[in-house]
N, C-alpha and C positions, 0 to 999 in steps of 0.2 A: 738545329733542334728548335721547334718553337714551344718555347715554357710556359706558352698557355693551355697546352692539350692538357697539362695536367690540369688544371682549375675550370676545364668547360667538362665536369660530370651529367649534367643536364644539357640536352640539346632541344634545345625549343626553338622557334620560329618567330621570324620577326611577328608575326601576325598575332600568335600565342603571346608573349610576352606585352601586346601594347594591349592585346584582348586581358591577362594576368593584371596590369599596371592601371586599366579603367575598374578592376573590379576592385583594386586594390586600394581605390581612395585618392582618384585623381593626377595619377602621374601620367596618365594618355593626355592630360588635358595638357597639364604643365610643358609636356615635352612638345604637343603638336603647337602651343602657342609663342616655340620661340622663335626670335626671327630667323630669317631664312640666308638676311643678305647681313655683311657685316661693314661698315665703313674701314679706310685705312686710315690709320694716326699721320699718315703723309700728306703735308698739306704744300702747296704748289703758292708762294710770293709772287709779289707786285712782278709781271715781265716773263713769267713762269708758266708751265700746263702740267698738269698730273697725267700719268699714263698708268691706267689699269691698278692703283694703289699703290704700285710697285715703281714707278721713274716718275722724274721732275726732271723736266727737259725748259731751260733757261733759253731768253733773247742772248745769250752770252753763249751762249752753246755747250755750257756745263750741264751734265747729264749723272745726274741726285739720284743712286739705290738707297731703298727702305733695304735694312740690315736688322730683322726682327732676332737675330739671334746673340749670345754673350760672346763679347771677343776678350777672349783669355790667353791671346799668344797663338791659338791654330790659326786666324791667316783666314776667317771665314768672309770678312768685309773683300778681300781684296777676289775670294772663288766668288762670292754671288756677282760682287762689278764683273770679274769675268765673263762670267754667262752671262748676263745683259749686253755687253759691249758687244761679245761677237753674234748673239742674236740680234742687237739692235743694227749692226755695222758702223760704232763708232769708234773714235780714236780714243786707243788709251791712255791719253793725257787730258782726255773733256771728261775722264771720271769721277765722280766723288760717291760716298757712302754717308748713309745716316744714320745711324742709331733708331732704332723706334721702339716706342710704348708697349706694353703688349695692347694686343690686340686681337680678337674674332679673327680679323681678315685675315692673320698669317699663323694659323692655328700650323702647329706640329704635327700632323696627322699621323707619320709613321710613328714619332714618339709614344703619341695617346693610346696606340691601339697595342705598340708594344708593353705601356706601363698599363695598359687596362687590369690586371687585376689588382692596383694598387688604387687604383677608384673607389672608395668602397660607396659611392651614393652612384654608383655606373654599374650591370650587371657586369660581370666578369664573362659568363658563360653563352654570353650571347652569339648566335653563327657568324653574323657579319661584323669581326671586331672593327676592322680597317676600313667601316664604308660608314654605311648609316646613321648606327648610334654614337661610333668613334668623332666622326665629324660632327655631328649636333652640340656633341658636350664638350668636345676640345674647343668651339669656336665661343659656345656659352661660356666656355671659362679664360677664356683667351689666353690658352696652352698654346705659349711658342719657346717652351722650356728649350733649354741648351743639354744635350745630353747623348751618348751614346754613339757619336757621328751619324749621326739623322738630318743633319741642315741641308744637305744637295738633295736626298731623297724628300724631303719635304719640300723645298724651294726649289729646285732650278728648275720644274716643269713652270711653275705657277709664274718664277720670274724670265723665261720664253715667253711666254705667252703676253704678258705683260711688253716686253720688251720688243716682238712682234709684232704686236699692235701701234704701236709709237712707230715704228720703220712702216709698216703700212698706211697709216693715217699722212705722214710725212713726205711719203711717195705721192699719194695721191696730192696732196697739198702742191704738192713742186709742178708735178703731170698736169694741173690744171693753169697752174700761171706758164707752164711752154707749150700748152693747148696739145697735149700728147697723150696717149696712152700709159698707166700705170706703169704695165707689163715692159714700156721700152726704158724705163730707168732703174738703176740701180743703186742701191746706198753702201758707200764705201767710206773706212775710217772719219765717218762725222760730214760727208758729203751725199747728198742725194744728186745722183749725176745723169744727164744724159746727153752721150758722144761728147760732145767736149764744153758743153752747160752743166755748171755744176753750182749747186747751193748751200750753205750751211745750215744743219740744222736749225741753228737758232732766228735765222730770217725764215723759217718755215712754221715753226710752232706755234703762232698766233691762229695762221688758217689752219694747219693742222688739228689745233684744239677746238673747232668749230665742225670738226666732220665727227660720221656716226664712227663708234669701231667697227673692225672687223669681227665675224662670227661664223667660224670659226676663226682663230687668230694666224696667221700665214708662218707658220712654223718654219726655220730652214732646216731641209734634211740631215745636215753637219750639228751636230751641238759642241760645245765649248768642248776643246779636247787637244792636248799639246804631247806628241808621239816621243817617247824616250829615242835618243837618239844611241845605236850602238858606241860604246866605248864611251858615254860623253858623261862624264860626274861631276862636274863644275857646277853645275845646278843652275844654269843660267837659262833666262827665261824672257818672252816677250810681255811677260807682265810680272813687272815688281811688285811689291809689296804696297797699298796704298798706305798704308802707316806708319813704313818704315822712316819717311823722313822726319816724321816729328817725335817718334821715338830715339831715334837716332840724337837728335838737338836736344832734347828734354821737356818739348813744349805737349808732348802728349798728356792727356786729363785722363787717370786713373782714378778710380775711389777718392780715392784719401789725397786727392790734389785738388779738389773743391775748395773755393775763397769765396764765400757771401759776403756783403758789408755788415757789420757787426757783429757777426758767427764770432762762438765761442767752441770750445774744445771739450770733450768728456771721453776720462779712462772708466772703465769698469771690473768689477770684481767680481767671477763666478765662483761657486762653490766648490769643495774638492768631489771626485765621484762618490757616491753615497753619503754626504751631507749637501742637499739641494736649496735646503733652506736657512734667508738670512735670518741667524741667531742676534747678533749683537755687533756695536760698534762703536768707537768713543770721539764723536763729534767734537768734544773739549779739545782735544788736539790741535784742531785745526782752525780755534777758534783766531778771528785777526789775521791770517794765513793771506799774505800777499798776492791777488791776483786770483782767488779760490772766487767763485761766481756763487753755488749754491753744492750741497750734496741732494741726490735725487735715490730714493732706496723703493724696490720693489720687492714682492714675497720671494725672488730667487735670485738677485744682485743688488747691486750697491753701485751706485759711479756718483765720480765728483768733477765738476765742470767749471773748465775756469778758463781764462783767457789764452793761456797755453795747454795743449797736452802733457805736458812733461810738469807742469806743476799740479793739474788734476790727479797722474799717477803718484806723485810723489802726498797728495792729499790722501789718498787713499791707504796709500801706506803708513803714514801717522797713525791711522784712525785703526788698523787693526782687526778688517770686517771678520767674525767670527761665523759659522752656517750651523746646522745641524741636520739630522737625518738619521737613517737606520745604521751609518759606519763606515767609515771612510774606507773605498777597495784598497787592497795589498796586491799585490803580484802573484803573490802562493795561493791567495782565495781564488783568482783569477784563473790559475794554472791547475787548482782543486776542482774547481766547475767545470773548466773543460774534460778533465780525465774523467768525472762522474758522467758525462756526454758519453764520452768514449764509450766506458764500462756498461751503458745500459742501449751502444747502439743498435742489438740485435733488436731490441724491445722496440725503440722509438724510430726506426729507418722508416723511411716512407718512400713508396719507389717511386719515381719521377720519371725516366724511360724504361722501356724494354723493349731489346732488338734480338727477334729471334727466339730462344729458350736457352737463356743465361746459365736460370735453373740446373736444367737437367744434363747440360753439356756440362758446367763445372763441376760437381761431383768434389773431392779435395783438391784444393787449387795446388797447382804446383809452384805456385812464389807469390807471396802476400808481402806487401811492405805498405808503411806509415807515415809520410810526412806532416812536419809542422809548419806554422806558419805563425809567427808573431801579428800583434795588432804594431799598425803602423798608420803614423802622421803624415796629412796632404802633404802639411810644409809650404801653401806655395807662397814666394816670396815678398807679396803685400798681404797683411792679415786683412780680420774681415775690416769695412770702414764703410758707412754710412752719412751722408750728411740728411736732415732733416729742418724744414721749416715749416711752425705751425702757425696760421694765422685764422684769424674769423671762420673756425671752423672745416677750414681745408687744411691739407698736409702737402707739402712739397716735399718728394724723398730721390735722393740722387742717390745711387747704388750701381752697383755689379753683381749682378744675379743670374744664377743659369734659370731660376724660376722665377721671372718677374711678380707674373700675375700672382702666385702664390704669397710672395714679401709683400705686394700691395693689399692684396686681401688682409692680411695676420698684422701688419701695420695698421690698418685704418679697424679692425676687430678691436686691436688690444688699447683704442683710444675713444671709442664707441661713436664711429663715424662710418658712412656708407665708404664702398670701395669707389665710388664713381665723386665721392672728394679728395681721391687722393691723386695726384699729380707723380707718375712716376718718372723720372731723365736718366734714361738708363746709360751707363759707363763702361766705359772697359776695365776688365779685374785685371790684375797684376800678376795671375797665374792663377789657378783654381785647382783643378785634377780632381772636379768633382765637391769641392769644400763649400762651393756657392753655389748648390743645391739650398744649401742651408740657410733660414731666413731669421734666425736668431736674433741677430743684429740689428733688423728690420724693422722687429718690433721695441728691441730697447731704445732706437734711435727715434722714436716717435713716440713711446712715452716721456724719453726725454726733454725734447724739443715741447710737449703739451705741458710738460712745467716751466721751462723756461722760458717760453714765452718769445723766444729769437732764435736766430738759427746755431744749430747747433752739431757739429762733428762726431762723432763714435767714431772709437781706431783703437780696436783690440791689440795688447801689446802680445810677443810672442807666445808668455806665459801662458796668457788667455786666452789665445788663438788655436794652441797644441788643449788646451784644459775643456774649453767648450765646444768643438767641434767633434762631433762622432769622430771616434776614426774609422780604418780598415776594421773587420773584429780579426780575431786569433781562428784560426782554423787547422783542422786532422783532416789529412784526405789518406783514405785504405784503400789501396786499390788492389785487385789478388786475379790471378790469372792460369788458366790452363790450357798448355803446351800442346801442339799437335807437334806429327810427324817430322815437321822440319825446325821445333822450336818454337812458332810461331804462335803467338795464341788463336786460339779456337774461342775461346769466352774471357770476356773479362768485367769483371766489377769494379767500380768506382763509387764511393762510399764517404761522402761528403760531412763533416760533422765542422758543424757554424752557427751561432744564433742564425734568426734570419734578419740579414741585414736590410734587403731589400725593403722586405714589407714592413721594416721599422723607419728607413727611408720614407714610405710612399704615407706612412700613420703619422709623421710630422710634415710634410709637405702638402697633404690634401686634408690632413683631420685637424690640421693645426695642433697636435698634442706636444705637449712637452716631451723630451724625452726618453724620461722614466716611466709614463703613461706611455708613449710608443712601444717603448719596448717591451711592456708588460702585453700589448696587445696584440706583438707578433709569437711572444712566448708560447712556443709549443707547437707553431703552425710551420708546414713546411712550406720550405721557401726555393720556388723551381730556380730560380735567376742565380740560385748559390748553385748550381750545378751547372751555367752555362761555361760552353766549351766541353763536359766530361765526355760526350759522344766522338770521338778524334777521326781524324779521316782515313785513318788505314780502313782495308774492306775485315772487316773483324765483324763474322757474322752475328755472335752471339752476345749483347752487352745488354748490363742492367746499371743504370748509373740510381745512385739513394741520397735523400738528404736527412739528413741526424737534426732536429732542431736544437741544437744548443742551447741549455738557459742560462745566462751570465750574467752579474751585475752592472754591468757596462754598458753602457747605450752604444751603438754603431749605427756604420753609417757604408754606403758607396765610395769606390776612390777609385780614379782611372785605370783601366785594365779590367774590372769589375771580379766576375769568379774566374777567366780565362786563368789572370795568375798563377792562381794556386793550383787549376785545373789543369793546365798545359806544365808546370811545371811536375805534377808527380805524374801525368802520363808519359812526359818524353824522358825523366829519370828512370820513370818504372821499364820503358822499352825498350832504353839503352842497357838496363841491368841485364833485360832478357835479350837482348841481341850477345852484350858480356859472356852470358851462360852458354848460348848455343856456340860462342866462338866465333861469332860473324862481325862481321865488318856495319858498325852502326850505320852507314848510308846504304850498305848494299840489302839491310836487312829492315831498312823503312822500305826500299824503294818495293821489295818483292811486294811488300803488301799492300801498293800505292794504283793497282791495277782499275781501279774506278774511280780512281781522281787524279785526271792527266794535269791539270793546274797544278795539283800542290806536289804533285811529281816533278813537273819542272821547274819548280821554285825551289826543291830539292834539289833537284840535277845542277841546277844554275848556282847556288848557294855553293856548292862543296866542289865545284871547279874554280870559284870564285877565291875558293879560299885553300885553294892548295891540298884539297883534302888527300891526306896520306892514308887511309882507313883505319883511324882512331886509333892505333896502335899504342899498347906501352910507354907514357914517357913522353909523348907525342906535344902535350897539352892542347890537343885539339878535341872540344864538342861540336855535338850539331843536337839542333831542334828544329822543331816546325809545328806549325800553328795554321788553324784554317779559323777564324771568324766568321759567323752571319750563318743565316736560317736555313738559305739553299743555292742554288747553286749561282741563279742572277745575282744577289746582291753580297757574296761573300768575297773575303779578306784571305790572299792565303802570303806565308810568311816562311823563309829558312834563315835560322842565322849557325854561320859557323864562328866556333871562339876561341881564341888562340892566348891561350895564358902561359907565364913564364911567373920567375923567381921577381919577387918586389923586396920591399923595404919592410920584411917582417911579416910578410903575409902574399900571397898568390896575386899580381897582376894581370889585369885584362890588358893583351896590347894590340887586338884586334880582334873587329868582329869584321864581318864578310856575310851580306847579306841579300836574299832577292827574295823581290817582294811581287804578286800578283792583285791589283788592286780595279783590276778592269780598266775601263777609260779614265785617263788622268786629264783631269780639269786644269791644274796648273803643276807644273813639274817641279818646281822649285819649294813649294810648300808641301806638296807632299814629302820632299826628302825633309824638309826641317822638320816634320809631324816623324818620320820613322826614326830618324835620328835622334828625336829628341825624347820621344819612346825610349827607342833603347836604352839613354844615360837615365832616363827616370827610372827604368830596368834594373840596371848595375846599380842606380841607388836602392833599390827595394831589398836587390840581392846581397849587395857587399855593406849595406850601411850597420847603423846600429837598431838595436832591437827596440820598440817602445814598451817600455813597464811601468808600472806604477806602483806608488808609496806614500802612504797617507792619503790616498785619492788624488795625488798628482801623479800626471805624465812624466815619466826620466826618461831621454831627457827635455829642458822647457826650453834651451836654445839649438839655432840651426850647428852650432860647431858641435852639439854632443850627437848630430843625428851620424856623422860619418859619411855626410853625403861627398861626390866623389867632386873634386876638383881637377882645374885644368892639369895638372899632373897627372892627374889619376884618369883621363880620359883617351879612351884607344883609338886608334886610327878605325875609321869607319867608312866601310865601302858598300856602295850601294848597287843594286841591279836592277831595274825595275822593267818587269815584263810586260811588254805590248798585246793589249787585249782589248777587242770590243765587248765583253762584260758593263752592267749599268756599274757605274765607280762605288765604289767601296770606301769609306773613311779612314787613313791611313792611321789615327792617331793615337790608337793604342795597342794596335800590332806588336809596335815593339815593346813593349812595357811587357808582355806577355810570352814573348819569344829571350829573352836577353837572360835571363838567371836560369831556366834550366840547361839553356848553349853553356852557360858558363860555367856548371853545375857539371854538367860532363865533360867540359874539359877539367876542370877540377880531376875529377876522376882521373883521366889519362892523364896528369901530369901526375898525380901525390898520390892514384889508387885508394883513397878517401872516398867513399862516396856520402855525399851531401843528403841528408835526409831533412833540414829546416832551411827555412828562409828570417829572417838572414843566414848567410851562408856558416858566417864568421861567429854566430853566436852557439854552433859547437866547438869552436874554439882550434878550428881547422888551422 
């Protein structure tokens, strides 16, 4: 489904709109004078050649990828080396990775054109999202955001190409010192050969860097692609991980393992929800306070910085910061907002697809049900942490960010300095799931640093981390349906009620708003991206999927899995009920209606041989789900998991999932299972954990032991099946996040005859 059809109501013409834009007072002008070409932040050392922005190819024969995008654990530095290595033909121990700046040159383009109506200074509605104007303004903003699994479909064409060019340049470079033709040699694992003369790259790269490139770039017909092997789930791979060894040892540089010489440390304090503003505080406290460097207070926090972190937090807590505001949220107000959503959906739904005539085919639905959804915390395991140093005017900001450009912009704003004095060295986060969208942190660690005067650390403790980070929001999904002849549905509705999270995401990311401003300025608007996934892959002719905008006093935010969650989980509850009713066998009664989509038929079919499927029978504790990802049919995700629960220690155990996955060409085999597997336990954490509420305007609960998240004990054997496809690849990494709690939801079912109508499972007391 693409959730821009709904926000292009106007259809105008490129021509029309640049003709609109010069009458409009100069933005023809603006747009036609920006550049065209973008330099790369990769820069090429003494002994060195830069290739296409994208490689640094070494007299040493180490061969340097630019890695524009956030490494948070999926494994993207070691897929982009991939595709370069086996486009270039080199060996995969001359590889390394860089980190880069953002940047014009490695703009995001599928990202920008997918988040284009959260642009708001970019028309939404314009015909060419993914070409013209998408590229002008993603490269003007040096959009190489982290998000969505867009990094292969945005880079691996651009780093071929790149990496092409270098095996080309390098060929000819060799072919002239053996007075031979291009055409007669070949370049293999880090050798340019021919017959039995062979070169290393790095005695080639000096002449190499002295010829023109190629135009067009000499592409190989194969691109990076490692074939599942039948029966093989060991996960082993001819390309390891490149970070595994220093994460492994401990020498890897995360966030908050930044050491400046005479950096100092700062905890901070945000306000509870609905008191945003600092009230008061008692600096007497702390007066004489051993190792306390300064207190630093803005209109919506407080931190105190000192030579340790752990005595800055314990400063703070002396001091007793007090906030104020309109009224600290409760749980019941929270849970009161949502049901007034409910109660006035008919009024405020706004329809988002329509396939068929919804309308007139449902007439009294013949089975309407309700699920809930708690608001939930990223959690992931380094909070946010920022280093900054300000000097003469410029800002050095070390970070982990899925929106660099963004944090560097709202950083160098909130200290009234251009964005072109700021210095970003971007890091790797210690887990995200979406948390480092957020650039909060960004800017307190650079107003910091502009009083103190040296460098300085930000490391939000967990309190802070669950307190100021949007979450998940809370969400109703109704979905109601009517039955043909064979049980089946004929129409079905899906009926979405959620603030909109989205576009209070994109009102702090691109407007910079606080927010409480964010969210006041997504209030009331519908929000398509909270309905992705409700269109499901059965051939179900007639569907109308709505979104309710929720207003709540809660700020939210995106979290991995996006609306699939809650979207896949009441469709594959709501189908299994209706397969329940007609008396069918829940696989046999997807599969009938899987007749125009043989992929996620056979990811069906594979999944429930895989897992012994007995036909969900009574007692069984076996469910199954399935999930199809992505807009159409080239770039989608499809997903079965079956789930096999039994008796625990006081409550229902997951002791295996069983699952096959259709992701197109698989780039590296090994990291896509640690992407679905590691889906899925984030899965069973969303599913079986505990619920986020709130009290006084705090989050309960504020540490990881009250979330319920699941431990080695608690985690099921997990088997994988992944299907061989020439489809463009698919991003595996939140597939399973999506598929896991309603498999498990209907095994639920067939074990206890419960049926599970909220997420978390356990917070009806199942």
């Amino acid at each position: 489904m693409d959730i821009r059809e709904k926000l292009k109501d106007i259809e105008v013409s490129r021509r029309k709109l640049l003709i609109g834009a010069a009458a409009g007072g100069g933005l023809l002008v603006a747009w036609t004078l920006w550049p065209r070409s973008y330099p790369s932040p990769l820069r090429a050392g003494e002994d060195e050649a830069l290739f296409g922005g994208w490689l640094v190819v070494g007299r040493d024969g180490v061969v340097t990828v630019a890695i524009p995008q956030l490494e948070m654990g999926q494994g993207i530095g070691t897929v982009l080396a991939q595709v370069a290595a086996t486009e270039l033909g080199a060996d995969w121990r001359q590889m390394g990775i860089e980190p880069t700046a953002p940047a014009g040159h490695f703009a995001n383009l599928p990202l920008a054109a997918r988040w284009s109506p959260l642009w708001s200074s970019m028309p939404s509605w314009t015909e060419d999202q993914d070409d013209w104007l998408v590229e002008r303004f993603a490269r003007r903003n040096d959009f190489n955001a982290t998000a969505c699994g867009t990094s292969l479909a945005a880079f691996e064409m651009p780093l071929r190409q790149a990496a092409a060019t270098a095996r080309d340049m390098l060929t000819r470079a060799a072919a002239e010192r053996w007075d031979v033709e291009p055409e007669e040699c070949e370049v293999v694992e880090g050798f340019v050969i021919n017959g039995e003369t062979r070169l290393p790259f790095g005695e080639l790269v000096a002449e190499a860097a002295e010829l023109d490139p190629p135009d067009p770039a000499p592409i190989r017909p194969v691109a990076a692609f490692e074939e599942p092997i039948p029966g093989e789930a060991d996960g082993s791979t001819l390309y390891p991980r490149l970070d595994l060894p220093s994460k492994v040892d401990g020498t890897h540089v995360f966030a908050a393992d930044v050491r400046l010489p005479g950096m100092v440390y700062a905890s901070i304090r945000h306000g509870p929800v609905g008191l945003p503003e600092l009230l008061r505080f008692d600096e007497s406290k702390v007066a004489g306070m051993r190792g306390l460097r300064t207190v630093v207070r803005s209109k919506r926090w407080i931190a105190a910085v000192a030579d340790s972190w752990w005595i800055a937090d314990q400063a703070l807590a002396r001091m007793r910061p007090q906030f104020t505001g309109p009224g600290t949220l409760e749980q019941i107000v929270l849970d009161t907002e949502m049901e007034r959503a409910i109660e006035s959906s008919d009024d405020l739904a706004e329809r988002i697809v329509t396939i068929g005539d919804p309308d007139g085919m449902m007439g009294k639905p013949d089975l309407v049900r309700r699920y809930g959804f708690a608001a939930a915390a990223h959690a992931p395991l380094e909070t946010a942490s920022a280093t900054a140093r300000y000097e003469d005017g410029r800002l050095e900001l070390w970070i982990a960010s899925q929106a660099p450009a963004a944090a560097r912009d709202a950083a160098a704003k909130a200290i009234g300095i251009s964005a072109s004095d700021v210095i970003l060295y971007p890091l790797s986060a210690g887990g995200s799931f979406d948390a480092r969208l957020e650039k909060q942190h960004a800017i307190e660690v650079a107003q910091i640093a502009e009083q103190v005067g040296r460098p300085v650390q930000l490391t939000w403790s967990r309190a802070q981390d669950f307190q100021a980070v949007p979450p998940r929001p809370p969400v109703s999904v109704e979905v109601s349906a009517s039955r043909g002849a064979q049980g089946q549905p004929v129409a079905l509705r899906t009926r979405v009620i959620a603030p909109s999270a989205m576009l209070e995401t994109g009102a702090r990311m691109f407007d910079n708003l606080v927010p409480e401003a964010a969210k006041d300025k997504a209030s009331g608007e519908a929000d398509p991206f909270m309905v992705e996934g409700a269109v499901p892959a059965y051939g179900i002719g007639n569907v109308a999927v709505e979104h309710v905008p929720a207003t709540i006093t809660l700020p939210v935010g995106r979290m991995r899995g996006g609306a699939h969650v809650w979207t896949a989980f009441a469709t594959e509850s709501f189908i299994d009920e209706m397969a329940a009713d007609a008396g069918r066998d829940p696989f046999l009664y997807r599969m009938a209606m899987l007749g125009g989509s043989p992929r996620m038929a056979e990811t069906l079919r594979r999944a429930t041989r895989l897992g012994d499927w007995d036909g969900g029978r009574e007692g069984s504790g076996q469910g199954v789900a399935m999930l199809k990802m992505g807009d159409d049919l080239a770039t989608a995700g499809y997903i079965t998991c079956v789930a096999q629960v039994g008796a625990g220690e006081g409550r229902v155990r997951v002791s295996r999932l069983s699952v096959a996955v259709d992701i197109g060409r698989i780039v590296n085999l090994d990291i896509a299972r640690q992407q679905i597997e590691g889906g899925l336990l984030f899965g069973i954490a969303l599913a079986m954990g505990s619920p986020l509420a709130f009290a006084d305007g705090h989050p309960v609960p504020k540490r990881f032991e009250g979330l319920g998240l699941p431990r080695l004990a608690d985690c099921p054997e997990i088997v994988v099946d992944f299907i061989s496809s020439e489809a463009e690849p698919f991003d595996p990494g939140e597939l399973g996040v999506a598929v896991a709690a309603p498999a498990i939801a209907n095994a639920i079912h067939a074990s206890t005859g419960a049926r599970p109508q909220r997420l978390p499972l356990f917070s009806e007391g199942l």
